[in-house]
Jmol script that loads the backbone (N, CA, C; Angstrom):
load data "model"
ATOM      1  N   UNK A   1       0.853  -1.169   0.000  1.00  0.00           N
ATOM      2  CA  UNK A   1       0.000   0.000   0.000  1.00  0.00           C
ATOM      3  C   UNK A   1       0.902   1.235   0.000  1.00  0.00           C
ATOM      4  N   UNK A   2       0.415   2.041  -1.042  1.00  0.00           N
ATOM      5  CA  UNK A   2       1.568   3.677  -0.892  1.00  0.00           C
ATOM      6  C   UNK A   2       0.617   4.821  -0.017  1.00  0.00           C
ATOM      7  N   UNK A   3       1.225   4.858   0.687  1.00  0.00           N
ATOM      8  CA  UNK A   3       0.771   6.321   1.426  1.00  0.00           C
ATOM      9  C   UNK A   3       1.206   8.052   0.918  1.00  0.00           C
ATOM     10  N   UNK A   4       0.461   8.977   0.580  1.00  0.00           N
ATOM     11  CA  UNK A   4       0.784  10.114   0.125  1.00  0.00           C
ATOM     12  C   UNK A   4       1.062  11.424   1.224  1.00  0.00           C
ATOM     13  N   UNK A   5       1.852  12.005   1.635  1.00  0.00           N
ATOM     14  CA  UNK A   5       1.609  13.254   2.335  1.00  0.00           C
ATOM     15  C   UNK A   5       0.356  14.539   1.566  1.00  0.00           C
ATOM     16  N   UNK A   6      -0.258  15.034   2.070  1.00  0.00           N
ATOM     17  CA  UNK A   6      -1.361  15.896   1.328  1.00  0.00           C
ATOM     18  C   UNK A   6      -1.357  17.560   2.143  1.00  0.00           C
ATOM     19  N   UNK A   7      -0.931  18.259   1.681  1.00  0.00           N
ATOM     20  CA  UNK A   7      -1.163  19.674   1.984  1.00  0.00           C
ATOM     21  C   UNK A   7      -2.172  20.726   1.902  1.00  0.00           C
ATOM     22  N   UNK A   8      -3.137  21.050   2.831  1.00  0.00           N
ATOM     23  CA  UNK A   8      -3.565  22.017   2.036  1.00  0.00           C
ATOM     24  C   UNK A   8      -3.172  22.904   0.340  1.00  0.00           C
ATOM     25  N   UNK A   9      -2.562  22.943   0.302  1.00  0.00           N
ATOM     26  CA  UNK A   9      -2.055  23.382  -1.434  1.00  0.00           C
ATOM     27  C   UNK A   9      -1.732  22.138  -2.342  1.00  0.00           C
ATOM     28  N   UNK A  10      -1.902  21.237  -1.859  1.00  0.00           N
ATOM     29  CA  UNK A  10      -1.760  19.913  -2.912  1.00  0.00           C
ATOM     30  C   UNK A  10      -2.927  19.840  -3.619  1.00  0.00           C
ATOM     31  N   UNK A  11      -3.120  19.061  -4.754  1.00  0.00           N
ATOM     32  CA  UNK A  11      -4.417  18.649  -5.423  1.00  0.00           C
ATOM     33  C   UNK A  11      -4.023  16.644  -5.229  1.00  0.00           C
ATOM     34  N   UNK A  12      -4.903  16.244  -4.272  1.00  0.00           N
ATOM     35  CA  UNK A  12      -4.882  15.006  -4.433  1.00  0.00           C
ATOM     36  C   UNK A  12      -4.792  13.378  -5.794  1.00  0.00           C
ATOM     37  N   UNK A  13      -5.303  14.460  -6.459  1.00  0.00           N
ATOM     38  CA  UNK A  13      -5.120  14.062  -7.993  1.00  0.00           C
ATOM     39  C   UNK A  13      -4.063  14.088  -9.086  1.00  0.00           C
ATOM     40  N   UNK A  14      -2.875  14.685  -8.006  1.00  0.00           N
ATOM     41  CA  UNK A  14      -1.954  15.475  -9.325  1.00  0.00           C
ATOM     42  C   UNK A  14      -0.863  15.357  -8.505  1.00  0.00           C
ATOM     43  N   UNK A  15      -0.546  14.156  -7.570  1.00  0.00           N
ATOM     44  CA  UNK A  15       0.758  13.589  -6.421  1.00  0.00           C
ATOM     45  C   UNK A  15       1.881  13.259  -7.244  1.00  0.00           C
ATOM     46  N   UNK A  16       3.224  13.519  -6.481  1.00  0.00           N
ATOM     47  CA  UNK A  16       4.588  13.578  -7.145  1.00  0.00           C
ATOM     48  C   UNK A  16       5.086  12.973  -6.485  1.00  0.00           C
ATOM     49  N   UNK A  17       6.138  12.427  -6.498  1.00  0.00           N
ATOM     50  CA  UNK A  17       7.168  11.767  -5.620  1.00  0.00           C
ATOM     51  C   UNK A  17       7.542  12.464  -4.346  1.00  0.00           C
ATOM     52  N   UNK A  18       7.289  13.356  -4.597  1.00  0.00           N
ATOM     53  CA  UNK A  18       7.913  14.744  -3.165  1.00  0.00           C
ATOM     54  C   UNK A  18       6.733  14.054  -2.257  1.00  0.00           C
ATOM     55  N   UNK A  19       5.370  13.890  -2.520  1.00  0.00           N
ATOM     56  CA  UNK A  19       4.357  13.814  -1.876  1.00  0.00           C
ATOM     57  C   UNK A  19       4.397  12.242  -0.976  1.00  0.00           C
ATOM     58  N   UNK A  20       5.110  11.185  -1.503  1.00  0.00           N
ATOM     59  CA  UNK A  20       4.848  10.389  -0.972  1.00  0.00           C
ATOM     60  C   UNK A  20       6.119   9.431  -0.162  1.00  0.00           C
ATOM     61  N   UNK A  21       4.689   9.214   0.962  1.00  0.00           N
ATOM     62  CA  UNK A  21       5.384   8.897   2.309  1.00  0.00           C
ATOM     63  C   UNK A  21       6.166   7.715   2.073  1.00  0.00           C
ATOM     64  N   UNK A  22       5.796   6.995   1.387  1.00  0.00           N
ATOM     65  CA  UNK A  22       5.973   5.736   1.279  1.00  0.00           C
ATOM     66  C   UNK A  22       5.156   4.324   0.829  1.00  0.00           C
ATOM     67  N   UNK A  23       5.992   3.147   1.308  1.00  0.00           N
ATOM     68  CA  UNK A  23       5.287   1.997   0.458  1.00  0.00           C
ATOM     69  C   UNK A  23       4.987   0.801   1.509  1.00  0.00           C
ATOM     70  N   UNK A  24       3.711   0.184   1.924  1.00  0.00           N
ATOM     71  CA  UNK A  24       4.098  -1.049   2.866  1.00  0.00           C
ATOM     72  C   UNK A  24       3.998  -1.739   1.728  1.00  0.00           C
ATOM     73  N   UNK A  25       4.644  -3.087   3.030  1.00  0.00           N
ATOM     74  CA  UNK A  25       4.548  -4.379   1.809  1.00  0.00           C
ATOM     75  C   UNK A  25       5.288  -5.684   2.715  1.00  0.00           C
ATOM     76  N   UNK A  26       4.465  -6.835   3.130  1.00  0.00           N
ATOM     77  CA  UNK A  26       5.244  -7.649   3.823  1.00  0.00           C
ATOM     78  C   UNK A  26       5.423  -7.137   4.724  1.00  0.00           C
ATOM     79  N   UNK A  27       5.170  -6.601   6.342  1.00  0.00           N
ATOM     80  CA  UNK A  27       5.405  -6.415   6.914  1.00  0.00           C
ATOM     81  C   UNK A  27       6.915  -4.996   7.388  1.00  0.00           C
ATOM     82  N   UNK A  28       6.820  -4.635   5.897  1.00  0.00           N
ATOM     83  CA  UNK A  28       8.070  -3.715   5.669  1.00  0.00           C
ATOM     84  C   UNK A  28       7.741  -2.745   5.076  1.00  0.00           C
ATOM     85  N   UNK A  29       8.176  -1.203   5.545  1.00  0.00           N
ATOM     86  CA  UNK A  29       8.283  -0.272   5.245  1.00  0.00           C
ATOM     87  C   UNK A  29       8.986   0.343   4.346  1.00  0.00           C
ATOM     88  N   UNK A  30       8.583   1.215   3.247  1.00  0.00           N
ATOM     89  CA  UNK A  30      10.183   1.296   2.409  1.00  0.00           C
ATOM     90  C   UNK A  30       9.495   3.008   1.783  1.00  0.00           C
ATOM     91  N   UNK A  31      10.633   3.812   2.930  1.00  0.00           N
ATOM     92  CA  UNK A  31      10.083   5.724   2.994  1.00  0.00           C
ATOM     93  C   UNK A  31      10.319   5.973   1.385  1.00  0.00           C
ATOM     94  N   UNK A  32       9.448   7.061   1.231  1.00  0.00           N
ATOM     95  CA  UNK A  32       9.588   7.769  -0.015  1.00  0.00           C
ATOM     96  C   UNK A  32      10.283   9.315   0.027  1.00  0.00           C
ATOM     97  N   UNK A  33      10.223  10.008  -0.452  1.00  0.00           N
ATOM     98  CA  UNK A  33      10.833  11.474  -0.452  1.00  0.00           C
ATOM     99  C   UNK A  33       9.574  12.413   0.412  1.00  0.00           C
ATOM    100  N   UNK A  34       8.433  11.580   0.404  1.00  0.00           N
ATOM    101  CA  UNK A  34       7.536  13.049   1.514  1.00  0.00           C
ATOM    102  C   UNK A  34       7.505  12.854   2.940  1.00  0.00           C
ATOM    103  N   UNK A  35       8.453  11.472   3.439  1.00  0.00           N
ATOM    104  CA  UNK A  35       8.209  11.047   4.588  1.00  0.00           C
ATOM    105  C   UNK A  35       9.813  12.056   5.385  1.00  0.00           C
ATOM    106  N   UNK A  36      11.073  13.118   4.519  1.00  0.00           N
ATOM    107  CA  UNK A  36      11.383  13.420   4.763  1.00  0.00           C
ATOM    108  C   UNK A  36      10.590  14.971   5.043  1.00  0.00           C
ATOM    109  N   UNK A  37       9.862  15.020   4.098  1.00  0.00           N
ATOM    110  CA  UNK A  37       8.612  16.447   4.345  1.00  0.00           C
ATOM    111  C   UNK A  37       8.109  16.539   6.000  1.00  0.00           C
ATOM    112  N   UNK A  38       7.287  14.806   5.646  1.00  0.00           N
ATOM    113  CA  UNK A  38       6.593  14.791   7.363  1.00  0.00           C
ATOM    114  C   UNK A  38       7.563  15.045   8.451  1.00  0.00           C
ATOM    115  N   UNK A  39       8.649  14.876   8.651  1.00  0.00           N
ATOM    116  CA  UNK A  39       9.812  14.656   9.814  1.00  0.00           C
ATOM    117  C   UNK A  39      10.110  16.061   9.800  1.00  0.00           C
ATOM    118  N   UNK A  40      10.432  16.953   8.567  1.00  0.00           N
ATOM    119  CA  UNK A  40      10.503  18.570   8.797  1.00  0.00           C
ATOM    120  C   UNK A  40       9.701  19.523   9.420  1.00  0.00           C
ATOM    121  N   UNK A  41       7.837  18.684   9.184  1.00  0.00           N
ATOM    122  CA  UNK A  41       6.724  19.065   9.733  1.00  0.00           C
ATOM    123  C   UNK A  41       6.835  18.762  11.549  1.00  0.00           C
ATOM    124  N   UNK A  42       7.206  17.641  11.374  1.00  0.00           N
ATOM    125  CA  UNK A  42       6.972  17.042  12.961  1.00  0.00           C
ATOM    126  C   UNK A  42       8.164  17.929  13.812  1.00  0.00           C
ATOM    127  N   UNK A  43       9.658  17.876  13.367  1.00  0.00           N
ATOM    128  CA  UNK A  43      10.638  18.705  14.153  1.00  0.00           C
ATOM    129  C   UNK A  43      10.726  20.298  13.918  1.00  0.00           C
ATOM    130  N   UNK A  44      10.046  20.585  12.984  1.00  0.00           N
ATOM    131  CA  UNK A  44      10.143  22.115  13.039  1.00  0.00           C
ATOM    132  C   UNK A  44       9.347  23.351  12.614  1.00  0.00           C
ATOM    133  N   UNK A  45       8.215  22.202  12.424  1.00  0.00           N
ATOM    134  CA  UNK A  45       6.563  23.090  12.115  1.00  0.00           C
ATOM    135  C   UNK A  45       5.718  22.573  12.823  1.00  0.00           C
ATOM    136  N   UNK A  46       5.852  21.988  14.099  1.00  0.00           N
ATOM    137  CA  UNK A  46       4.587  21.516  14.285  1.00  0.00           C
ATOM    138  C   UNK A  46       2.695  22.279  14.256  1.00  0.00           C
ATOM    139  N   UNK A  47       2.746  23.096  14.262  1.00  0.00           N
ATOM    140  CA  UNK A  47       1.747  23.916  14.379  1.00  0.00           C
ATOM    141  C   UNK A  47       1.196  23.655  13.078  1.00  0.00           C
ATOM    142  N   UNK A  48       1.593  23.102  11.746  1.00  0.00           N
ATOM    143  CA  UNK A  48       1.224  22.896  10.755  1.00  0.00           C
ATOM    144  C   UNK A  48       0.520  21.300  10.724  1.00  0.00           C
ATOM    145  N   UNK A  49       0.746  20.282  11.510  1.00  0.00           N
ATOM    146  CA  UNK A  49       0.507  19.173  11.672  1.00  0.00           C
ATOM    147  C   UNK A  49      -0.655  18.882  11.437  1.00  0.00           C
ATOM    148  N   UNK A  50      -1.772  19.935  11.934  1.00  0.00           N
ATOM    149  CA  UNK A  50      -3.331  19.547  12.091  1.00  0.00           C
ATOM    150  C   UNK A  50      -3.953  19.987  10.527  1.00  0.00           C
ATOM    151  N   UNK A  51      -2.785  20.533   9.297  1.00  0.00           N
ATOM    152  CA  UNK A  51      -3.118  20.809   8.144  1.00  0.00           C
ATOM    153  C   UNK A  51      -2.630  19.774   7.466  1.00  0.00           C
ATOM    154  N   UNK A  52      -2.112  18.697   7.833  1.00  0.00           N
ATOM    155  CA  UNK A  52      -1.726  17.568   7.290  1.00  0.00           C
ATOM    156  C   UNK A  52      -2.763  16.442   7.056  1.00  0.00           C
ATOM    157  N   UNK A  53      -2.475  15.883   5.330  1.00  0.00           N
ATOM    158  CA  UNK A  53      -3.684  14.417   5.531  1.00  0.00           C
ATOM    159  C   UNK A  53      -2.890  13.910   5.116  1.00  0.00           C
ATOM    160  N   UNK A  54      -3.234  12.280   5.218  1.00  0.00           N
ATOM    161  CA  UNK A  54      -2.054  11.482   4.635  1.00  0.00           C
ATOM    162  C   UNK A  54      -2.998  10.213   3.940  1.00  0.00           C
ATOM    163  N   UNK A  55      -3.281  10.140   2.492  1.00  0.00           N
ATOM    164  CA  UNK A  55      -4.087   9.319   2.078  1.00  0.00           C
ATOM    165  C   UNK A  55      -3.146   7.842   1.400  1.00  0.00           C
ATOM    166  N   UNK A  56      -3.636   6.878   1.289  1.00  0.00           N
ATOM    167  CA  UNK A  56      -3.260   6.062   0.633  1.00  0.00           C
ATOM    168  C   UNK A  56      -3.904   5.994  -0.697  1.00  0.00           C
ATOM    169  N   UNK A  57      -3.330   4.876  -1.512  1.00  0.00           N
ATOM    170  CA  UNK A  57      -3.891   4.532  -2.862  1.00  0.00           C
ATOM    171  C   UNK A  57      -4.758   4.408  -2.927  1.00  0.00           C
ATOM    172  N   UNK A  58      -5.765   3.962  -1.613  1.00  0.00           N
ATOM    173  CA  UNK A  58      -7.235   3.512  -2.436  1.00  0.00           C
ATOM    174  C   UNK A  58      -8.139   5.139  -2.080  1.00  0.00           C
ATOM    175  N   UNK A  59      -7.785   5.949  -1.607  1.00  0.00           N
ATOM    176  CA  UNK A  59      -8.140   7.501  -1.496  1.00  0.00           C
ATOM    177  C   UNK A  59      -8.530   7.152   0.423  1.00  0.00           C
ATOM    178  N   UNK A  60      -8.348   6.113   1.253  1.00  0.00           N
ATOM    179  CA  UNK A  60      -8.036   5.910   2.613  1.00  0.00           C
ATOM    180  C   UNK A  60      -7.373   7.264   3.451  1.00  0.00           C
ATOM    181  N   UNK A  61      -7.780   8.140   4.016  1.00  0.00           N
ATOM    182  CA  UNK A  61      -7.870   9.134   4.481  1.00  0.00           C
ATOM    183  C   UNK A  61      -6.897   8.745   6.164  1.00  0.00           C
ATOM    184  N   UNK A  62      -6.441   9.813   6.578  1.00  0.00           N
ATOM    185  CA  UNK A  62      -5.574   9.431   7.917  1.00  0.00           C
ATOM    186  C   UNK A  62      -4.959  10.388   8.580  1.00  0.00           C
ATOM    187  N   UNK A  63      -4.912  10.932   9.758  1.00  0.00           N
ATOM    188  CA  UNK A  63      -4.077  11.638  10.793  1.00  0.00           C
ATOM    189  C   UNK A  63      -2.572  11.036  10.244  1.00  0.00           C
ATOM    190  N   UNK A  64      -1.948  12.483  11.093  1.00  0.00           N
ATOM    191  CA  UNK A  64      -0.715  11.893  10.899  1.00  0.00           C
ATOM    192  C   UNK A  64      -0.424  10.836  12.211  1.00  0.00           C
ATOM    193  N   UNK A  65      -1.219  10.593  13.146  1.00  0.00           N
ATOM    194  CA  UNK A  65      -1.156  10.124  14.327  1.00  0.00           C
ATOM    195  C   UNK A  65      -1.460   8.495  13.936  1.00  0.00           C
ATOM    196  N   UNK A  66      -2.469   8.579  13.256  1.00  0.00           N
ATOM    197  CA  UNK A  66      -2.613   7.217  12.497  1.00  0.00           C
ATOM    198  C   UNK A  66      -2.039   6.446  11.333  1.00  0.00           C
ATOM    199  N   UNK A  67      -1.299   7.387  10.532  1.00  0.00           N
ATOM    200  CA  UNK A  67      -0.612   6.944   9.679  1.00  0.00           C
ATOM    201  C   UNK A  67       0.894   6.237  10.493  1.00  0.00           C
ATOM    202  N   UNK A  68       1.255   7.083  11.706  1.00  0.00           N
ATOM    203  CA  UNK A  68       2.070   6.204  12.604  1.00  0.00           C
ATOM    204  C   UNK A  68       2.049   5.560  13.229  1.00  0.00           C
ATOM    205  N   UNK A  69       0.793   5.372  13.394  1.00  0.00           N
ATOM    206  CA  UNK A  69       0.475   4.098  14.157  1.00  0.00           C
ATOM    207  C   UNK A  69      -0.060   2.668  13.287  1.00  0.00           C
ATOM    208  N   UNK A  70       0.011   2.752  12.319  1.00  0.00           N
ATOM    209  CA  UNK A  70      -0.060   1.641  11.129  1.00  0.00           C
ATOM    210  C   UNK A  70       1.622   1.330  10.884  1.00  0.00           C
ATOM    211  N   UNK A  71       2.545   1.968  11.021  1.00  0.00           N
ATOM    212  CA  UNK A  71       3.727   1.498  10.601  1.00  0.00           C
ATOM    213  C   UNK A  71       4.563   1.521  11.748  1.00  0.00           C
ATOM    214  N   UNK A  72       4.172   1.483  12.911  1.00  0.00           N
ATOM    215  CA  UNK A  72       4.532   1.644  13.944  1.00  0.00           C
ATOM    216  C   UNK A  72       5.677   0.245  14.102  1.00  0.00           C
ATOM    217  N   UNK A  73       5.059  -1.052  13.972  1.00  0.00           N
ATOM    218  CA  UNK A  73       5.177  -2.152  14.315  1.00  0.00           C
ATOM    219  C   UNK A  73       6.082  -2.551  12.776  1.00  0.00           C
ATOM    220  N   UNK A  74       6.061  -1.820  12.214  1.00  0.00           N
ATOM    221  CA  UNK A  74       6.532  -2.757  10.417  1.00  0.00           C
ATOM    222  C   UNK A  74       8.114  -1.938  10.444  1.00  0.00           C
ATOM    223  N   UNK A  75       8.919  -3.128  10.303  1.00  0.00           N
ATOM    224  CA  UNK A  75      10.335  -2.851   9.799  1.00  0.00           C
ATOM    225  C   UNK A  75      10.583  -1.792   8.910  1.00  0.00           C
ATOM    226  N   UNK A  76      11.222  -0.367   9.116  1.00  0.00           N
ATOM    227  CA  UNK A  76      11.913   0.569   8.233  1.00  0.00           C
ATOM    228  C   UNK A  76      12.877   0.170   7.173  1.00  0.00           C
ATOM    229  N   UNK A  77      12.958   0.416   6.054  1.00  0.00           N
ATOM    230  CA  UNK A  77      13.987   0.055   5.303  1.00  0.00           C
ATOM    231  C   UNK A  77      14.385   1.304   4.811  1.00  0.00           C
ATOM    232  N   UNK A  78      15.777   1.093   5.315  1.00  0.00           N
ATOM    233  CA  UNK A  78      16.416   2.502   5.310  1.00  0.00           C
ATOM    234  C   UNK A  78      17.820   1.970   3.971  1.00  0.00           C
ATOM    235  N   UNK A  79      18.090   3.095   3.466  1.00  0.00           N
ATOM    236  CA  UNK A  79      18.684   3.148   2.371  1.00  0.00           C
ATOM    237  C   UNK A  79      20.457   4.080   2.964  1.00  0.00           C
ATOM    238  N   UNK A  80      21.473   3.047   2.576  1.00  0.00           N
ATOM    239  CA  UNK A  80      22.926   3.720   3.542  1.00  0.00           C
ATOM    240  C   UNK A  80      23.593   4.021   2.160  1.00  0.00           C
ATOM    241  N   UNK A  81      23.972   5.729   2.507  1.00  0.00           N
ATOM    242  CA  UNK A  81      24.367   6.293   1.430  1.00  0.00           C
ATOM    243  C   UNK A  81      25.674   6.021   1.370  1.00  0.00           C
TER     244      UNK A  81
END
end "model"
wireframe off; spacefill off
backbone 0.3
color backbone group
């Protein structure tokens, strides 16, 4: 399942790679380029947080509170530069 970051100024219809959080699959996580967005939101905007949605592929709607708590438990796959 891919999860999207969504901004007020996004068009849900018209998502880029910047936008998305990531991919489950198997019990494994594997971040995309918006899950470095969310972590900029969480350490240094929080006040912006409650303007955050985070939908998946099937248009599955989500807090950011819930989108972490679905991957809470699933292995990160982190990429060593």
């Amino acid at each position: 399942m891919t999860y999207y970051i969504v901004m007020p100024e996004d068009n849900e219809n018209n998502l880029w790679d910047e936008n998305e959080l990531g991919e489950s699959s198997f019990g494994m996580f594997y971040p995309g380029r918006g899950m470095e967005a969310l972590r900029e939101i969480i350490e240094k905007h929080r006040i912006h947080l409650k303007n955050v949605e985070i939908i998946n592929e099937r248009n599955d709607k989500f807090t950011v509170l819930e989108f972490l708590d679905l991957i809470k438990d699933m292995k990160i796959y982190e990429v060593n530069d």
